[in-house]
N, C-alpha and C positions, 0 to 999 in steps of 0.2 A: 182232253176234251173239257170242255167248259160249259157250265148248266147255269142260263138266269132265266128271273122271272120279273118283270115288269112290276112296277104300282101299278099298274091299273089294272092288271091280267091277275095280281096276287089280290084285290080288292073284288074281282070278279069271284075268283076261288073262298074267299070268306063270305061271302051274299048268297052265291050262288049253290055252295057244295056245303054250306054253313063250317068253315073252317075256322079254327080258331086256335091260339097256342098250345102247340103237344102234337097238331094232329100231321102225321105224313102224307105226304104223296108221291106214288110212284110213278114214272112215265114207263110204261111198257112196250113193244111191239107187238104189233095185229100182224098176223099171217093175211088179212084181206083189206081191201081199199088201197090208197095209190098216193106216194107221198112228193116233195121234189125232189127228193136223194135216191128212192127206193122204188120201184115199179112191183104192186103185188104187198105191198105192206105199208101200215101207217100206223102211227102212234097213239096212243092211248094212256090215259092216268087212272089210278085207283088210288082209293085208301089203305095204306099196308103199314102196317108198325113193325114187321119185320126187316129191316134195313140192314139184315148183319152182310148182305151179299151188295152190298154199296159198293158203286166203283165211282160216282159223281156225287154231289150233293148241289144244294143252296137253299139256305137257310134266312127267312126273314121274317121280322113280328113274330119267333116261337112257332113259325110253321117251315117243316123242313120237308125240301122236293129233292128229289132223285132217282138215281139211274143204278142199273142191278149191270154187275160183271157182264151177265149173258147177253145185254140187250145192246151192248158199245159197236158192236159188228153194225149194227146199222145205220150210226153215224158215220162211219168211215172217213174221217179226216172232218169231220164239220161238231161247232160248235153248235148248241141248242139256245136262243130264245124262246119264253112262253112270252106271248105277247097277247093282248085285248083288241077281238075286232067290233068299233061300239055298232055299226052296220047290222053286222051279225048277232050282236050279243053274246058270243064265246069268245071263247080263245084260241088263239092260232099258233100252231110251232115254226119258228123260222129258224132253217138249219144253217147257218154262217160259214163258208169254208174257210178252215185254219188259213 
């Protein structure tokens, strides 16, 4: 599995979440909401400096994203984009299949 994050999605995440080098982010899954891989669950990020249970990473400008062993089941065969929607003003996950 493979984890990126966009310039403009990773510039979003410094402005927005005030990120800056050192700080982590987790993407976790929701048991509620409705994703395109997953009916009944969708993704989410937090701040967690605990990373020892890392199964993905990506790391850029000193800010490091990733994915926890328990949360790979719900990619199932699909790579993750974090992408910038400027429409919206967040970010959006797009699941890539391998």
């Amino acid at each position: 599995m493979k984890l990126t994050v966009t310039d403009n999605a990773l510039n979003w995440f410094k402005e927005e979440v005030e990120l800056e080098s050192g700080s982590k982010v987790r993407f976790l899954v929701q048991i509620y909401g409705d994703s395109k891989i997953r009916e009944g669950y969708s993704l989410a990020f937090t701040l967690d400096k605990d990373d020892r249970k890392k199964a993905v990473e990506y790391e850029k400008d000193g800010i490091e994203f990733y994915i926890n062993e328990a949360d790979l089941w719900f990619f199932d065969g699909h790579d993750l984009s974090v992408e910038y929607d400027d429409e919206n003003d967040e970010v959006l996950f797009e699941y890539i299949e391998q």
